[in-house]
N, C-alpha and C positions, 0 to 999 in steps of 0.2 A: 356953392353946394358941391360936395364931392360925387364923381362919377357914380360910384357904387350908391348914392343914396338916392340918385335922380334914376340909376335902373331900378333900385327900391321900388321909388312911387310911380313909374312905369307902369310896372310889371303889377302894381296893388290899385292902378287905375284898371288895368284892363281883366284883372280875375273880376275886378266890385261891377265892371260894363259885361264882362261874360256870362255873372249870376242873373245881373239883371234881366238879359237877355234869354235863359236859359226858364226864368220863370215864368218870363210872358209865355215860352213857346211850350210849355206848365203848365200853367193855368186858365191862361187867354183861349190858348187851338186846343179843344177836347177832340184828340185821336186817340187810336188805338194804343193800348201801354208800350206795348213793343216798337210803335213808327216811334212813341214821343222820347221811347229811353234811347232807340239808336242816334237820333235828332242831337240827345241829350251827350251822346258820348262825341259826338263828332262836334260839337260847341266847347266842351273842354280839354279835347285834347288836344284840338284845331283853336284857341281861341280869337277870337275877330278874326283870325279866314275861316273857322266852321261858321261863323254868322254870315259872312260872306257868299258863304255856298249855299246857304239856308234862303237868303234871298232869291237866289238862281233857281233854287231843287224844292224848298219845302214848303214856302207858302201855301195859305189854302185861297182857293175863290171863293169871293161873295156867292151864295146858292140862290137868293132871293130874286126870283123871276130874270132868271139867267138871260132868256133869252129876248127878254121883251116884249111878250104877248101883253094883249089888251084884255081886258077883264072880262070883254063880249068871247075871246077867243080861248080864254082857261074855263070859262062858263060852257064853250061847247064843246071842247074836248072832254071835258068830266061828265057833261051831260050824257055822250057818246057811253064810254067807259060805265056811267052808272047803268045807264040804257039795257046794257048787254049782261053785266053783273045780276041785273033783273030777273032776265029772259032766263041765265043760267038756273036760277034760283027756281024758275018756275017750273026747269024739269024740259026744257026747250036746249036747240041750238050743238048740246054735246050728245051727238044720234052714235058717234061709233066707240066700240069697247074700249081701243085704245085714249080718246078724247075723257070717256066715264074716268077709267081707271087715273087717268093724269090730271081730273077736274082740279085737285088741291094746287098745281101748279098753275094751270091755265087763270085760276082764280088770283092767284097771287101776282103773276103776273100783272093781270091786268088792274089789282089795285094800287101796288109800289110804284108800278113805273107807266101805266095807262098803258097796257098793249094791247090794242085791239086780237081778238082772233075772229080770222079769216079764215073759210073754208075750203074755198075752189079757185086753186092755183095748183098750176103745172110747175115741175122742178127738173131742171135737170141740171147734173153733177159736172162740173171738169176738177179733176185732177192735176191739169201739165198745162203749162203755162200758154205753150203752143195752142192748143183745143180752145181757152177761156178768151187768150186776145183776138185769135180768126175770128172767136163767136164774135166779139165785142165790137170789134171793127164791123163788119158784115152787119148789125144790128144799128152802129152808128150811120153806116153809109145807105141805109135804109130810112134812115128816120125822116120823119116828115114835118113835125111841128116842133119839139125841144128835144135837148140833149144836156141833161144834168151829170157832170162826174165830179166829185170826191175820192180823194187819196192823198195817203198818209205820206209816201213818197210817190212822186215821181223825178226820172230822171232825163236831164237833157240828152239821152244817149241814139240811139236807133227806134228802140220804141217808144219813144216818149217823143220821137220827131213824126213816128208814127199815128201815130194818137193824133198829135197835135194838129197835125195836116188833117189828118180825117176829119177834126174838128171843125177846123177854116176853111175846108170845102164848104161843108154843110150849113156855117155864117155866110158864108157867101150865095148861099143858095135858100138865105131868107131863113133858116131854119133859128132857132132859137137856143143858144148855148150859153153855158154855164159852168165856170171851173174853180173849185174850191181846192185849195191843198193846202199841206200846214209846213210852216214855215224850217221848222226844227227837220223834221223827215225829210224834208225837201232840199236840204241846206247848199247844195250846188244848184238850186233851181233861181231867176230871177224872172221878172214881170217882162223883163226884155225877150224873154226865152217865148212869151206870147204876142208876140209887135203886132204879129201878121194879123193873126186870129182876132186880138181887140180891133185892129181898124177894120175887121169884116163886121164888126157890131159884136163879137163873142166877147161876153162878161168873164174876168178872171179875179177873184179875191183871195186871201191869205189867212190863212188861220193866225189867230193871235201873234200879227207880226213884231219884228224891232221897234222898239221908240226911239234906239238911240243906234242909227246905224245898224253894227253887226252883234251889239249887245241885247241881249233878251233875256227878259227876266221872266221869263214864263219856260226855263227847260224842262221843264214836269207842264202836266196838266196841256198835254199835246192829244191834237184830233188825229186818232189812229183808225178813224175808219174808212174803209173801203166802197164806196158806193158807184152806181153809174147808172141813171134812170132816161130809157127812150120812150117818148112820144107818152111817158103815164103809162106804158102799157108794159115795157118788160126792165126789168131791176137785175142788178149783178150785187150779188153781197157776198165777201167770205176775205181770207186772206191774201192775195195777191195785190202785191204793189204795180207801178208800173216802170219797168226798167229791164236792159238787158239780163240780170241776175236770176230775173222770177223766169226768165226764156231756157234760163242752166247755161248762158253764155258767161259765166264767171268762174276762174282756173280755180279761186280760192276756195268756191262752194261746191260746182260740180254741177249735179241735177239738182234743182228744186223742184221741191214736192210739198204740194202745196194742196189748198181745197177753197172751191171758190162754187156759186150756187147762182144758176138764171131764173130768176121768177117771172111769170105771165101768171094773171088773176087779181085779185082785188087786193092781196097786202102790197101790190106796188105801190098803189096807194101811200100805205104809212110809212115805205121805205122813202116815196117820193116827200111825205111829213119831215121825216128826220135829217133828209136833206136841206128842207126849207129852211129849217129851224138852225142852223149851223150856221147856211149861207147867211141869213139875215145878221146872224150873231157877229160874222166877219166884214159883212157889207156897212153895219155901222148906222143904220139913217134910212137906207132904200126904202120908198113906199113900198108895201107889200099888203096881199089879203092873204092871209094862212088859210082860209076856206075856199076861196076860188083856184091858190095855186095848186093845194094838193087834193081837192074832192072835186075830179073833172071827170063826172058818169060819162059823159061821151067818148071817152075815151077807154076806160074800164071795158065798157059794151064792146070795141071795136078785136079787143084781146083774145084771145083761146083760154080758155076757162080748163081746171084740168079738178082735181079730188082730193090733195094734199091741204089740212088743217095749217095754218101758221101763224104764231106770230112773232113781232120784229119788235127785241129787250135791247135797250140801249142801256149806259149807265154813262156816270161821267163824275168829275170832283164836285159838281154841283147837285147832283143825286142825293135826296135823303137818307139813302142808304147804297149798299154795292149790292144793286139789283141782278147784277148779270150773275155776280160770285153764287148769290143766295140761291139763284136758277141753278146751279149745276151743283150746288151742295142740295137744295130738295132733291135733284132728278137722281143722283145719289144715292141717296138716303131710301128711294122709291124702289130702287133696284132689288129684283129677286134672281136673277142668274149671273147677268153680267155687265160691266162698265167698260168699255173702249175709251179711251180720251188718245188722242195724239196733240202735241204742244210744244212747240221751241224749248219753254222753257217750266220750268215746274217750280217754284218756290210762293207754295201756299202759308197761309194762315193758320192761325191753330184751328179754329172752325172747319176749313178745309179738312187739314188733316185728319182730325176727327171723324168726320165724316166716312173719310176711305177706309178708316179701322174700323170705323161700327160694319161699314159695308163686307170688311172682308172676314171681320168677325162672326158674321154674317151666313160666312158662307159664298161671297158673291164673288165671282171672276174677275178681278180687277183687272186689269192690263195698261199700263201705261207707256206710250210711244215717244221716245226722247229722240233730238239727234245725236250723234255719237264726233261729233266736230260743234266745236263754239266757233258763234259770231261774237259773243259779251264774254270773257273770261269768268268774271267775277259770277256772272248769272249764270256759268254754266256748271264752277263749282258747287253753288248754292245749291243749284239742280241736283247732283251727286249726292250732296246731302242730304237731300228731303225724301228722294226717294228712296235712297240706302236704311230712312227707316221705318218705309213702308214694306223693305223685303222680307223684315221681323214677321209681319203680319201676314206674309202669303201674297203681297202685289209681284206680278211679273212685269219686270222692266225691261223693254225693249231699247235697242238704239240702233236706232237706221243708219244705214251704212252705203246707200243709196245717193248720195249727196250730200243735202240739207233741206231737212223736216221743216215747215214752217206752217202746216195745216193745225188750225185750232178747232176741234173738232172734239165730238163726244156721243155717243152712241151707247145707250142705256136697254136693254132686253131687246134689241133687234127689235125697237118695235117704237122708241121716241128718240130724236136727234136734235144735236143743235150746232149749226155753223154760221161761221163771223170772226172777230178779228180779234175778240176777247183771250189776251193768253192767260194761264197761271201765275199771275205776278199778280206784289204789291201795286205796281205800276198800274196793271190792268184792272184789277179789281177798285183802284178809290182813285188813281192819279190822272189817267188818259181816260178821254172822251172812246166811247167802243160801241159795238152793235152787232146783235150774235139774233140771225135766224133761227125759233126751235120748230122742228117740225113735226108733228103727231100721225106722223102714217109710217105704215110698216112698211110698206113696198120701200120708201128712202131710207128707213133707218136698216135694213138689209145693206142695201143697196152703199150706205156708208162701212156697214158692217165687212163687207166681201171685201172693200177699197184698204181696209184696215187689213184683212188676214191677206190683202196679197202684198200688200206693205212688210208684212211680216216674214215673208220668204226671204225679205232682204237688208234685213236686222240680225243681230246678237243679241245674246240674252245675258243680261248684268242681273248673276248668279248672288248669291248670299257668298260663299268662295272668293267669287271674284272680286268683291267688294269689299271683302277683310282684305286679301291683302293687296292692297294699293298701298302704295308708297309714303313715307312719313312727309315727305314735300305735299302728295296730293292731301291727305290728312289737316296739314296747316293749312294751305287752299281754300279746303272745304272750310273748317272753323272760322278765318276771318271771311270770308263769303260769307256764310249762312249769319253770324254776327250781324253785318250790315244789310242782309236779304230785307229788312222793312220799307229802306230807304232803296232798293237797288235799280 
């Protein structure tokens, strides 16, 4: 057979394997049109290495009792959830304006994704990396019975030796420790990097590790949330990693600025839930009681009680829906004056977007906080684009110029908030495991409110001007970004 006839049947094997392939991820995976057609362009123009990547980047996971509960244990979380659904109903439980005025979301919350709301939890803010880790440490070096953290990265560098000692003190002083991080965020981290700390008795697990070595076929569908629960009684949630970087000790970022959230009150509680449920997920087999680990009243009782409503929306690939997304398109939606968001990165959904143009059509203040330096090229084009056509509509776009912006944060009539580690991406909304505090008291969402406008003394503002004319290079940029933005 002549050369040219064997690249013939080549080349006519692997179009006939790339339809194949092209149909299953068609007809089998029902996503959104937009993931399935970018899927769809990157399979044929790429063929057998876009299937290749496809493996790596687009699978979807199995949803069906993700995480292993036992029938006794989804029967009392819903029991809970109905419980309160109840009480709502009967005109009980939402005493203040702002709780009334928000009940459609509080409601829906709590039926998509079971989030309890809690009433009486104290809150307070950091901002700067410094503020959150002192807290953190000082909170760990106090603890007396466990010490649960979760995080998306940590790094073997200074603070992360920090940490980590802090940790193995407190194993070795009986206390009860727990480390979850994920494998992908973590990628310079190994199990070696905790010797000390396991042989004090401190537990350390892996989110969705390698099977084969340093290949992993779970690059998508990574646990980016941020947690760290002491003794049951105070919880850290919001965006900060842990590593030199989130300190502002990196040349290439500058200052980070950031927004991270200490809870005391009873939603530690579910923060202490959404931990369990991870851990277990990554531990594989460990006996566990989901009721005794996270509903420990003696514990509760021992905490400072404060008057801030909350609750704790998680979402993840296994989610019936993108619970977090839907929360910040109702609170949206809700809006009669004004919208604050700040966010690494901005490249929403058509839902999304929709949403900001009803609002601004509206009438309402939109403002949205970008940073003005990329970490991800491609995501920051993308970002350029999305908002470049919310300026049509009257959104003002900021870009800090302070560093690097990496607070995900939203602030809705100075008067509901919500922080956690959910950014504006595909990624966030359906692919990465997330977990975003909303809070219903006005003193916080002020109090986010002020942290935004002094943010803003140290931004630019990306003009309607300014955004025509950029350069025909950024213009192509933007285009094959926002193109691939489903998959990004």
């Amino acid at each position: 057979m002549e050369i040219g006839n064997i690249l013939t049947l080549i080349a006519s094997c692997i179009l006939v394997i790339n339809i194949i392939l092209a149909i299953g991820v068609l007809f089998f995976e029902r996503r959104e049109v937009s993931y399935t057609l970018a899927w769809l362009m990157v399979l044929f123009f790429l063929p057998i290495v876009g299937f290749v990547i496809y493996i790596f980047f687009g699978r979807k996971i199995t949803k069906k009792n993700f995480y292993g509960l036992s029938a006794e244990e989804t029967e009392f979380l819903q029991t809970e959830v109905d419980q309160q659904l109840n009480v709502i109903k009967n005109g009980e439980l939402l005493h203040s304006p702002i709780l009334q005025k928000h009940e459609d979301v509080v409601k829906m919350n709590l039926t998509a994704s079971n989030s309890l709301l809690t009433l009486n939890n104290h809150i307070d803010i950091y901002d700067d990396g410094h503020q959150k880790f002192d807290a953190l440490l000082a909170d760990i070096q106090a603890a007396s019975k466990e010490v649960n953290v979760q995080y998306y990265i940590i790094q073997p560098d200074n603070l992360g030796k920090r940490l980590r000692d802090a940790l193995t003190e407190k194993a070795k002083q009986g206390v009860k420790v727990r480390v979850l991080y994920d494998e992908i965020g973590s990628k310079k981290l190994s199990l070696k990097f905790f010797q000390e700390l396991r042989e004090a008795g401190g537990e350390v697990e892996v989110f969705f590790p390698s099977i084969l070595g340093r290949v992993n076929f779970r690059i998508n569908n990574r646990n980016h949330r941020k947690l760290c629960i002491i003794d049951g009684k105070i919880a850290y949630i919001g965006g900060f990693n842990v590593g030199d970087e989130y300190l502002g000790l990196n040349k290439k970022f500058g200052y980070w600025r950031d927004t991270h959230l200490r809870i005391t009150g009873q939603t530690v509680d579910d923060i202490q839930g959404r931990f369990i449920l991870d851990w277990h997920q990554a531990g594989k087999g460990e006996l566990w009681n989901y009721q005794e680990f996270c509903f420990q009243e003696e514990l509760q009782e021992e905490g400072p009680l404060g008057e801030s409503p909350v609750q704790i929306v998680s979402s993840g690939p296994n989610s019936k829906t993108e619970y977090l997304k839907n929360m910040y398109i109702k609170l949206i939606l809700s809006a009669k004056e004004s919208v604050c968001i700040q966010t690494p990165y901005f490249i929403p959904d058509t839902s999304f977007m929709d949403a900001c143009k009803m609002a601004l059509l509206s009438g309402v203040d939109v403002r949205i906080m970008i940073p003005c330096k990329p970490d991800h090229p491609f995501v920051y084009w993308a970002t350029w684009s999305y908002v470049g056509d919310l300026l049509d509509y009257g959104a003002k776009v900021l870009l800090y110029e302070n560093g690097f912006l990496h607070a995900k944060t939203i602030v809705v009539d100075q008067e509901v908030a919500s922080v956690g580690t959910m950014n504006i991406d595909s990624r966030s909304f359906r692919l990465n495991f997330e977990v975003n505090a909303i809070v219903y008291d006005e003193q916080i969402a002020k109090s986010l409110y002020q942290l935004f406008e002094k943010d803003t003394e140290l931004t630019s503002v990306l003009t309607k001007e300014r955004y025509q004319n950029r350069s025909i290079l950024i213009k192509i940029k933007e285009g094959i970004s926002r193109l691939l933005s489903p998959i990004l």
